[in-house]
C-alpha positions as CSV (number, residue, x, y, z in Angstrom):
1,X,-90.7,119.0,-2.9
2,X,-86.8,118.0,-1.6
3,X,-87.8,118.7,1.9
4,X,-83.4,119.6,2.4
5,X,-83.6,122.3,0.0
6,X,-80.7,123.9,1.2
7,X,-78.2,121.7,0.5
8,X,-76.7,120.8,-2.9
9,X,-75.9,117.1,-4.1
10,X,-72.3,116.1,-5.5
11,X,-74.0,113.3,-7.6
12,X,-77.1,111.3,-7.3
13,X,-75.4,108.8,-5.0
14,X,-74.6,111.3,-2.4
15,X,-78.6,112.3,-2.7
16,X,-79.7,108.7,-2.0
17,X,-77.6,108.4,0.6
18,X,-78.3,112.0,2.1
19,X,-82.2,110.8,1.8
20,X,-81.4,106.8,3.5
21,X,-82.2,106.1,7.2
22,X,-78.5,104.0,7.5
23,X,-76.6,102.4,9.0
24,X,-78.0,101.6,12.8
25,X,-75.7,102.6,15.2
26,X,-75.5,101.1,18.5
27,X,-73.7,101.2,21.8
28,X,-73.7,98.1,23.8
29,X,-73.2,98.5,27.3
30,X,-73.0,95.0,28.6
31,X,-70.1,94.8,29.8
32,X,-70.3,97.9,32.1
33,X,-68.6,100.3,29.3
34,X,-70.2,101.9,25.9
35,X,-68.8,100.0,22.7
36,X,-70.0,101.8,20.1
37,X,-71.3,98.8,17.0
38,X,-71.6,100.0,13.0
39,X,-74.0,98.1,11.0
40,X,-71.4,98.0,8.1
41,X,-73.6,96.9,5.7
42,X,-76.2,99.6,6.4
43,X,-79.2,97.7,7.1
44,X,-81.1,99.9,9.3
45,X,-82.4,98.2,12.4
46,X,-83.6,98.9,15.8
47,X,-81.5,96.9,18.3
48,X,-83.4,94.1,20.1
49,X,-85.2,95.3,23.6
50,X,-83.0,94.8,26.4
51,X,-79.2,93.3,26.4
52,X,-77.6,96.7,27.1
53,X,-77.9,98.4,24.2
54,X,-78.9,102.0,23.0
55,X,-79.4,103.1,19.8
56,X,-78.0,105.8,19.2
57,X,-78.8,107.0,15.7
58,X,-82.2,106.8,17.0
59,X,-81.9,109.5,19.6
60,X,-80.6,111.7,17.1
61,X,-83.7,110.9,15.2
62,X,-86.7,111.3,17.0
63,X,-86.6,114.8,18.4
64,X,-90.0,116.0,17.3
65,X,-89.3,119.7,18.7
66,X,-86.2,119.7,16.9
67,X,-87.6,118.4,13.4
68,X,-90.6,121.0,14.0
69,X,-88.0,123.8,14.1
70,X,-86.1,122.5,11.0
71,X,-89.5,122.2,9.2
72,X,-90.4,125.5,10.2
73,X,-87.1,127.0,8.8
74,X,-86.4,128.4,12.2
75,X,-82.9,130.4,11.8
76,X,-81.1,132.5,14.4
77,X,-80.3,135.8,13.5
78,X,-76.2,135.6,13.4
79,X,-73.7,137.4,12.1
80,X,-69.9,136.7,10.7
81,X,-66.2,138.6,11.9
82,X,-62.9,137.7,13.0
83,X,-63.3,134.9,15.4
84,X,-61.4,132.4,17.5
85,X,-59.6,131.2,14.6
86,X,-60.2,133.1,11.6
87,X,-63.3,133.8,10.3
88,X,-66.4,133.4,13.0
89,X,-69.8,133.1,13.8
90,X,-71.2,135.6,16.3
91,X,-74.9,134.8,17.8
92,X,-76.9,138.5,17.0
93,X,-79.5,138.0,19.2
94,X,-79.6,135.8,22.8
95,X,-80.4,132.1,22.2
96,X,-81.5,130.1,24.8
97,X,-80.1,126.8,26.0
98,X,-81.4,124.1,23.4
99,X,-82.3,126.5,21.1
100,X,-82.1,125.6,17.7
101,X,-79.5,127.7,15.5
102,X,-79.9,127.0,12.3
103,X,-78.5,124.2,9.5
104,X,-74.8,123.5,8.4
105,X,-75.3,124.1,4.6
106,X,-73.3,122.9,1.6
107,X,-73.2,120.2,-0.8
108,X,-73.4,116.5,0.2
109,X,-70.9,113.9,-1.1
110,X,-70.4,110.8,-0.5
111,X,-67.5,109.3,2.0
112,X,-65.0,108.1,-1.3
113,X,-66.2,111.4,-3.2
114,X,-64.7,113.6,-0.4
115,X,-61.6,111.4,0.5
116,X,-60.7,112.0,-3.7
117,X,-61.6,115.4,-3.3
118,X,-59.7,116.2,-0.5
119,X,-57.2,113.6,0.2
120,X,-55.7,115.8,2.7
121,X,-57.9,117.9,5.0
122,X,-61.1,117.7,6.9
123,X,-62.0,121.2,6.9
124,X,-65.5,122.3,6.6
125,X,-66.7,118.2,6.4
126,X,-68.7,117.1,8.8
127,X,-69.3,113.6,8.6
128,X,-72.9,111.4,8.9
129,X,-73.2,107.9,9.2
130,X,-70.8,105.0,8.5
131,X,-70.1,102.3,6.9
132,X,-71.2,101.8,3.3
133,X,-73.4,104.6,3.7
134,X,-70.9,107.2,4.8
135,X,-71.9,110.6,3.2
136,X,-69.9,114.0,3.9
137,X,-71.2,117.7,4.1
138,X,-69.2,119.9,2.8
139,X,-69.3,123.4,4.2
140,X,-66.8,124.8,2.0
141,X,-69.1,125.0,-0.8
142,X,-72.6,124.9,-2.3
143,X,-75.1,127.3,-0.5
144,X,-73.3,128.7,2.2
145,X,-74.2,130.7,5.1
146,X,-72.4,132.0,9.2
147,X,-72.6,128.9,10.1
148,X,-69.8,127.8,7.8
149,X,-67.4,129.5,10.1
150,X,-68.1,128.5,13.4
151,X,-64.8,127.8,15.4
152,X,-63.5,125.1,17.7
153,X,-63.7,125.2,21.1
154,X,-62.8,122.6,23.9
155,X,-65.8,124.4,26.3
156,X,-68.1,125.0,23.5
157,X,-71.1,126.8,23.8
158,X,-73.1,124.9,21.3
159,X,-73.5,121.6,19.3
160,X,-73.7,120.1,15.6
161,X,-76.6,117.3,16.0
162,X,-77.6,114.9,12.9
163,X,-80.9,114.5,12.7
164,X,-82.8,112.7,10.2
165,X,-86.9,114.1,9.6
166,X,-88.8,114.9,6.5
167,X,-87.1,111.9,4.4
168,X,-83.2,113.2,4.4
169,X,-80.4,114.3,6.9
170,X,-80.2,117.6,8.6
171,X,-77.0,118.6,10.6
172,X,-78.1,121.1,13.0
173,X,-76.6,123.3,15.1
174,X,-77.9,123.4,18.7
175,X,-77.1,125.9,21.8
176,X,-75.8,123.9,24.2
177,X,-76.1,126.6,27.1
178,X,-77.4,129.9,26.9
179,X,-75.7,132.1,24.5
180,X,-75.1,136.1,25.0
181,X,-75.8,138.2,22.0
182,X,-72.6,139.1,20.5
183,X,-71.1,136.3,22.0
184,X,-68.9,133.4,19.0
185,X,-70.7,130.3,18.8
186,X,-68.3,127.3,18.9
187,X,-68.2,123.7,18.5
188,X,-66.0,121.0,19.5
189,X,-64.7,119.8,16.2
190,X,-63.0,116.5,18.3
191,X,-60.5,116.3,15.9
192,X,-58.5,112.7,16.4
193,X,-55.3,111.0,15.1
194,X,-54.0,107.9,15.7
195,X,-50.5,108.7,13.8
196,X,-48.2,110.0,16.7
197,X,-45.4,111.4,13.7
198,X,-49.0,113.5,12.2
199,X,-48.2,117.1,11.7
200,X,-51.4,117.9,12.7
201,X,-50.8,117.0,16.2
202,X,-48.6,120.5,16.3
203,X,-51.7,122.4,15.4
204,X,-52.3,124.7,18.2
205,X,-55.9,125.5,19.8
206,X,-56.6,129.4,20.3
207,X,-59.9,129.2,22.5
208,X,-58.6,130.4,25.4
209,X,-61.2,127.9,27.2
210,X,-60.0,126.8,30.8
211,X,-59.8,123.6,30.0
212,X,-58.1,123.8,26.5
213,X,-56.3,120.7,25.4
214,X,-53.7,123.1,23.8
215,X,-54.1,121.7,20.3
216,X,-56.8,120.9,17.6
217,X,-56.1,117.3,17.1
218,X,-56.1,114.7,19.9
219,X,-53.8,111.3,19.7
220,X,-55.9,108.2,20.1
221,X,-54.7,105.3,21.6
């Protein structure tokens, strides 16, 4: 039994990938700041003990009360209206700080699959691993459900964590702090271009947090 039966599969290289512990992803902190390392190739590997390094792909692995709700098919009861920018996601019940929401649903493409498919916008992808295993969810279609529309914010009250139990990915959404019933859930999206002439720089943010950077996107250096 596929034990991600809620997702759909853009071809059977998007399901191996969706179903492959890779790349390793580690941040090296030996020099008294994070550099974050890609196993290009996508050899999965823990990273030797000591040196300064974390591994962070395997943090977002093994969280056993997580991967016990996912396998439980633990879902918040939530509900969809106008939000912060268009459509949104409203949390019908309380949840409690590190609560588990529910899964990000749609169908699974690979990286190239998605770039040729939509050469010019990132909405609704959100993106797991890297590499030459890079694989994209697509939220915009397949088996959909609220959690397709949850909004930006740049104080967000909850969290999009990939986790990998049960032999394939899982992108699940998290409360970060509690959550009033009634109240949008929100993510930050952490949007990033390193083109200062991109278009998409202009696009303003609408979330009205206290500390809003103003717009969607955010130049890198």
């Amino acid at each position: 039994m596929d034990s991600c039966p809620y997702q759909t599969y853009f071809s059977p290289l998007a399901y191996e990938r969706w179903r492959t512990l890779r790349p390793c992803r580690v941040v090296d902190r030996s020099l008294g700041y994070p550099i974050l390392l890609v196993d290009e190739d996508g050899a999965y590997a823990a990273p030797a003990a000591g040196g300064g390094t974390e591994d962070v792909l395997a943090t977002h692995v093994c969280e056993p009360g997580l991967a016990a709700l996912i396998a439980a098919g633990h879902v918040a009861a939530l509900e969809r209206r106008p939000g912060l920018h268009g459509s949104g996601v409203f949390a019908a019940a309380a949840l409690a700080a590190g609560e588990y929401v529910g899964p990000y649903r749609g169908t699974v493409m690979t990286d190239e699959e998605w770039e040729a498919r939509h050469p010019d916008t990132d909405n609704f992808c959100f993106s797991v691993n890297d590499g030459a295993n890079a694989v994209a969810l697509d939220g915009g279609s397949g088996e959909r459900n609220a959690l397709q529309y949850i909004n930006h914010s740049c104080e967000p009250n909850a969290r999009m964590r990939e986790v990998f139990t049960d032999g394939c990915w899982h992108v699940a959404v998290v409360a970060l702090r509690d959550v009033r019933a009634g109240e949008e859930l929100s993510h930050d999206y952490k949007l990033v271009t390193d083109d200062a002439d991109d278009p998409e720089l202009l696009l303003p943010c609408t979330c009205g947090a206290a500390r809003c950077r103003g717009t969607l996107f955010k130049l890198t250096a």
